[in-house]
Structure formats: C-alpha cells, structure tokens
C-alpha positions as CSV (number, residue, x, y, z in Angstrom):
1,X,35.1,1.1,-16.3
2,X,32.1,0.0,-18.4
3,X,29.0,1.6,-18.9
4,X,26.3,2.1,-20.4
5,X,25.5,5.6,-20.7
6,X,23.5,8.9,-23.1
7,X,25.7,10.2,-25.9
8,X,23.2,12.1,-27.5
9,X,19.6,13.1,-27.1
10,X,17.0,12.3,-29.4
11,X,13.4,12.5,-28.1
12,X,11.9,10.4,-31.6
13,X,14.4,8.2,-31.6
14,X,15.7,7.2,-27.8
15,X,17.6,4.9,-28.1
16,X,19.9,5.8,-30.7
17,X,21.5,8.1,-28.3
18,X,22.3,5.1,-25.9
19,X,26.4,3.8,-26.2
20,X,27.9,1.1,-24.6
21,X,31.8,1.7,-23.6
22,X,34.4,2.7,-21.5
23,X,33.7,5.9,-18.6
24,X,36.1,7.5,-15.9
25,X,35.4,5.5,-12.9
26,X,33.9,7.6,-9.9
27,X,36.9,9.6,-7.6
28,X,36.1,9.4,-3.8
29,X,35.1,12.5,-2.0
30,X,34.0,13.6,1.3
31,X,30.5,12.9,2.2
32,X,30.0,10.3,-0.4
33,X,30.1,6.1,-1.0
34,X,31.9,4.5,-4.2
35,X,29.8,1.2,-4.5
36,X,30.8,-1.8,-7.1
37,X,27.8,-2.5,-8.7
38,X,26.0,-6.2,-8.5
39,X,23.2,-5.2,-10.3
40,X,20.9,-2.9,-11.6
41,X,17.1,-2.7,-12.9
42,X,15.9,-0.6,-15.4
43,X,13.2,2.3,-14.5
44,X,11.3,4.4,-17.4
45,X,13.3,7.2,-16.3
46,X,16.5,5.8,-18.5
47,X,14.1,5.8,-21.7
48,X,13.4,9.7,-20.5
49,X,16.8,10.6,-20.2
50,X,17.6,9.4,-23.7
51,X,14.3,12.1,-24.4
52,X,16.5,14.7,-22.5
53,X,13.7,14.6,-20.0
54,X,15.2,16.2,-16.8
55,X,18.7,16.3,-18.4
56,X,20.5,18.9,-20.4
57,X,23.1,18.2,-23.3
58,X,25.6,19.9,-21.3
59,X,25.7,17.4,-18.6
60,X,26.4,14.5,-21.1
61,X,27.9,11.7,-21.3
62,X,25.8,10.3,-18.7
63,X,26.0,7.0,-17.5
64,X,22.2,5.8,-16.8
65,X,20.1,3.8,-14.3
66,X,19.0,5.2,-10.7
67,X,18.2,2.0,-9.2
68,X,21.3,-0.7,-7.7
69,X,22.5,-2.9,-5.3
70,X,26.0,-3.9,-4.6
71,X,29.1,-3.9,-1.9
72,X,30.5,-0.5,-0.1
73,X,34.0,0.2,0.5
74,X,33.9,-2.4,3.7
75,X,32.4,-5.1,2.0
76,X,28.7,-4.8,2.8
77,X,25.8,-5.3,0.5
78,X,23.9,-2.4,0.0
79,X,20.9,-1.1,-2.0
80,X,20.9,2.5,-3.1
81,X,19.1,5.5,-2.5
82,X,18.6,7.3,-5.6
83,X,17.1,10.5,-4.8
84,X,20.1,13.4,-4.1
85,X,19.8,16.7,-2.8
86,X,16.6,16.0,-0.7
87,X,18.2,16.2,2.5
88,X,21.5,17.8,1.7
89,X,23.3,14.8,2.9
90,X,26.6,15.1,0.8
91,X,25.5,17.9,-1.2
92,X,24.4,20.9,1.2
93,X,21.5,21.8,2.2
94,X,20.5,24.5,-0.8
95,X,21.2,22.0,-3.5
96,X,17.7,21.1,-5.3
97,X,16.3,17.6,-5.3
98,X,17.5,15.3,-8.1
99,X,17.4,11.6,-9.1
100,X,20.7,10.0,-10.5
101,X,21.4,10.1,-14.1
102,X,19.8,14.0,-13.9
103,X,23.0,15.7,-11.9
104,X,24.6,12.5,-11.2
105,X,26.5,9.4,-13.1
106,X,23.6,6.5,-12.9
107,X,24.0,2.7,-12.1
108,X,24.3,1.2,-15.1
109,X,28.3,0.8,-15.1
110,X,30.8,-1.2,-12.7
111,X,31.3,1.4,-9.8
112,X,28.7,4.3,-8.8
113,X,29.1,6.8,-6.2
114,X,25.8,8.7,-4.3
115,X,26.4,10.4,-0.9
116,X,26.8,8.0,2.2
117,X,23.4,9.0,3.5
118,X,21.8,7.2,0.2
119,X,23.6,3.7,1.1
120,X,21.5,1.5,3.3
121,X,21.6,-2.2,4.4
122,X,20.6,-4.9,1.2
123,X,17.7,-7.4,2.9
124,X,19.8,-10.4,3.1
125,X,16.5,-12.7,1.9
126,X,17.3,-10.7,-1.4
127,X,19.2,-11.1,-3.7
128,X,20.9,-8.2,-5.9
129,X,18.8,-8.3,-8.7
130,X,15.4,-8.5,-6.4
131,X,17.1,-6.1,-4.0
132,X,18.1,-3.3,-7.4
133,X,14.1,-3.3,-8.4
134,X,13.1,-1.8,-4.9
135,X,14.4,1.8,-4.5
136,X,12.3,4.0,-7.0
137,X,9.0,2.1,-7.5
138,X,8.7,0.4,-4.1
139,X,9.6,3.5,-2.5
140,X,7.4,5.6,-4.3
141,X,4.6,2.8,-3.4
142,X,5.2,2.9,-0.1
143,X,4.8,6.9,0.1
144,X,2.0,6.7,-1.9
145,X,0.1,4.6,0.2
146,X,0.8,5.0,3.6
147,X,2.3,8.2,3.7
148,X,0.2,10.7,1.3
149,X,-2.6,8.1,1.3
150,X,-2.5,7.3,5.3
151,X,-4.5,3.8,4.6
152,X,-4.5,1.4,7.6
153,X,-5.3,-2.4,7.3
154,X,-9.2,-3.2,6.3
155,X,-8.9,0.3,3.6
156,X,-9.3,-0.3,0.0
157,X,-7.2,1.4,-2.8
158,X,-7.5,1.2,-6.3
159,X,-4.2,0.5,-8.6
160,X,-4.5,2.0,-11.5
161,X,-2.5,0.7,-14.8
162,X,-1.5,-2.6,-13.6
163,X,1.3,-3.9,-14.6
164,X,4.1,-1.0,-14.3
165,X,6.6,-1.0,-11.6
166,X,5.4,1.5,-8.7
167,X,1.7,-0.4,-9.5
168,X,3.0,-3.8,-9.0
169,X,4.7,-2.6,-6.0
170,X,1.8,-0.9,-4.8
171,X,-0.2,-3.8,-5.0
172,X,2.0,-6.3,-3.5
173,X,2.6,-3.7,-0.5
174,X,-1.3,-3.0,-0.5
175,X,-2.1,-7.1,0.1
176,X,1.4,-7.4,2.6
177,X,-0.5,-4.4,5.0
178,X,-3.9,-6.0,4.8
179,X,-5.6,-3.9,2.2
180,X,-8.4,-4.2,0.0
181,X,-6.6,-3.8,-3.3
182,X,-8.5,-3.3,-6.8
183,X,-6.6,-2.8,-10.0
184,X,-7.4,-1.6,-13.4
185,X,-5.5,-2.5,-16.7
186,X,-6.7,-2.7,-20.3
187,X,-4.5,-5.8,-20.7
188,X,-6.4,-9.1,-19.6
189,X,-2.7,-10.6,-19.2
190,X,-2.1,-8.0,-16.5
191,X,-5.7,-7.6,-14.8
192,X,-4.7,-11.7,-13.8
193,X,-1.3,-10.6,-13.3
194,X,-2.8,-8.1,-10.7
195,X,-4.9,-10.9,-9.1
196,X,-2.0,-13.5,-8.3
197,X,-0.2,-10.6,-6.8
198,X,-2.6,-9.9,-3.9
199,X,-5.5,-7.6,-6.1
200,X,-9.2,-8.9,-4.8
201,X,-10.2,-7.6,-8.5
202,X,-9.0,-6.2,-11.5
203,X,-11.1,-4.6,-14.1
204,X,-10.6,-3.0,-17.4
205,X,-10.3,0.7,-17.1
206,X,-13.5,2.9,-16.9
207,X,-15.5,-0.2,-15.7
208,X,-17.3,0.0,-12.3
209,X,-16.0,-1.0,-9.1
210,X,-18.0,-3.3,-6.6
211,X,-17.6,-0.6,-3.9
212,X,-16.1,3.0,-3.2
213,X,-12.0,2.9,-2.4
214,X,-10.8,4.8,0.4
215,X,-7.5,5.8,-2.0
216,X,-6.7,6.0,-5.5
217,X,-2.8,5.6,-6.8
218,X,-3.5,8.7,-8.7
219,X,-3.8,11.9,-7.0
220,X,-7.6,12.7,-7.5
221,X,-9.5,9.9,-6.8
222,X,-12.3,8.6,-9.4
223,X,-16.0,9.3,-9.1
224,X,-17.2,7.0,-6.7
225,X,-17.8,2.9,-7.7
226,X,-16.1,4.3,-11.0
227,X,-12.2,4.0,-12.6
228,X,-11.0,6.0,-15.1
C-alpha cells in the first residue's frame, strides 16, 4: 500500500528523512481494527518523529500520522483513537502508553490498524477531513479544560499561543460550553483569528489581562491580570 512514512532520522534536518512509497499493508489480529483510511491531518508530532522524538531507529520504517478517519471492516465511518496501551484494550494491560507512529504504523498510508477499543463512531455532520483533525488536539482540549481544569459555564480561561491546534480547539470548545475565553499570540493575524473563533480578547503575550482567569491552558497559571 502507499505511505508515507520515516526512513531515517535527522533531528537538523526533518524532513529529509521523510519517503513516500510502497509499505506492507497491516495483517488482522485478534483484538484489533484494520481501517481504510479517508483522511488524515497532520499533528506536530510527525515533524518530531522525523527528530526521533519518542521513536528509536530500530523501529523504522515507520509510516506517520496519529490522527484519521475512515471505514471499518463493516462499512462504518469511524474516527480513530490514537492513544494505545492506555487501557490495555488490544495490547494487555502492562503494555506502556503510546501514540501511533511511536510503537505503532501511523495514518498516513491507505489501510491502518489500532485496537477495536480505539475505533469510535465518525459525527455524521463531519466530514473525513473535519472528522481526522479532532482526535489529538480536541481531545487533549477537552481534558484540559473540563477535566484537569474542571471549568463550568460563566469560568474564564486563558489560551495561550493562539493559533496551534489543541489552542484553537480549546478555544472553540471554551466559547461552545459558555466560557469566558482570552487568548494570547504574538501574531496580530492570529490574536483576530482567536476572536472570530469565540475568544472575548486576545492580547499579545506578556500584556495584561482585563480580569483574573479561573484556568490557564498551561499547567501553572500566570500571575494574576498577567500572561506570560
């Protein structure tokens, strides 16, 4: 099948390790899903792989991407589940926690298998492409804000670096639940960016904030009425 996948690691030079071309497509076993790809979105953690961040030489060629959506053995559309090992779902239970494309052959090729537990029902107002950008970011938004975070509608958060994926999904989520969402970015282009997505202000980072948040995206928040 094609792929796209990591020949080589070179941490100054990325993507010079990265080779389009022809990979064994992935055998059925017990336990896990063989799914024909529709699409899938690119996540930083494909330029880290290249880097050999999170993957040893040993384990290549591997085919990247962690994020897809596509059609199961029985025809449904399905987004994945990237995240392996975390419930030992198809793995056992003493198998460490992994993303694709670290133990794993990624997304980026015609056919991808994860373990049936990481397969669940594709939105049907989505389509694949829209559907292949939630599992990593909006996930990781989601936990972020309303399960390490714990905000309820009326809190306020602050984004910071608007304009990368879990940030854009945070602040999109953050507006959806009824939260008041302020963003920071030293880009003007994505401070506006942040606005028509739901933010009731974006500032340049390390400028003051009209108010004290009840949550920050990163794990410490600021000093108060301050970014950083």
């Amino acid at each position: 099948m094609f792929a796209a996948y990591a020949a080589r690691i070179d941490r100054d030079q990325p993507l010079s390790g990265l080779e389009l071309g022809e990979r064994p497509a992935p055998e059925a076993r017990s336990g896990w899903s063989v799914i024909n790809v529709k699409a899938a979105s690119l996540n930083h953690h494909d330029l880290w792989s290249l880097k050999g961040v999170g993957i040893t030489e040993d384990l290549l060629p591997m085919i990247l991407g962690c994020d897809a959506a596509g059609v199961d053995e029985d025809g449904n559309e399905v987004v994945l589940h990237s995240v392996i090992g975390q419930s030992g779902h198809g793995v056992g239970p003493k198998e460490p926690r992994s993303i694709l494309t670290e133990r794993y052959q990624g997304t980026f090729a015609e056919q991808v298998a994860v373990p049936t537990w990481n397969v669940l029902p594709k939105p049907k107002e989505l389509s694949f492409a829209e559907a292949a950008c939630l599992p990593t970011a909006w996930l990781t938004a989601y936990r972020m804000l309303f399960t390490n975070a714990g905000v309820r509608p009326g809190d306020s958060v602050l984004v910071q670096g608007a304009g990368g994926g879990v940030a854009t999904a945070a602040i999109v989520l953050g507006k959806a639940a009824g939260l008041r969402v302020f963003a920071t970015s030293r880009d003007e282009a994505k401070r506006k960016r942040a606005i028509e997505l739901g933010a009731v202000e974006a500032v340049e980072s390390g400028a003051r904030l009209p108010q004290r948040v009840d949550a920050s995206s990163r794990r410490s928040a600021p000093p108060p009425g301050r970014t950083r």
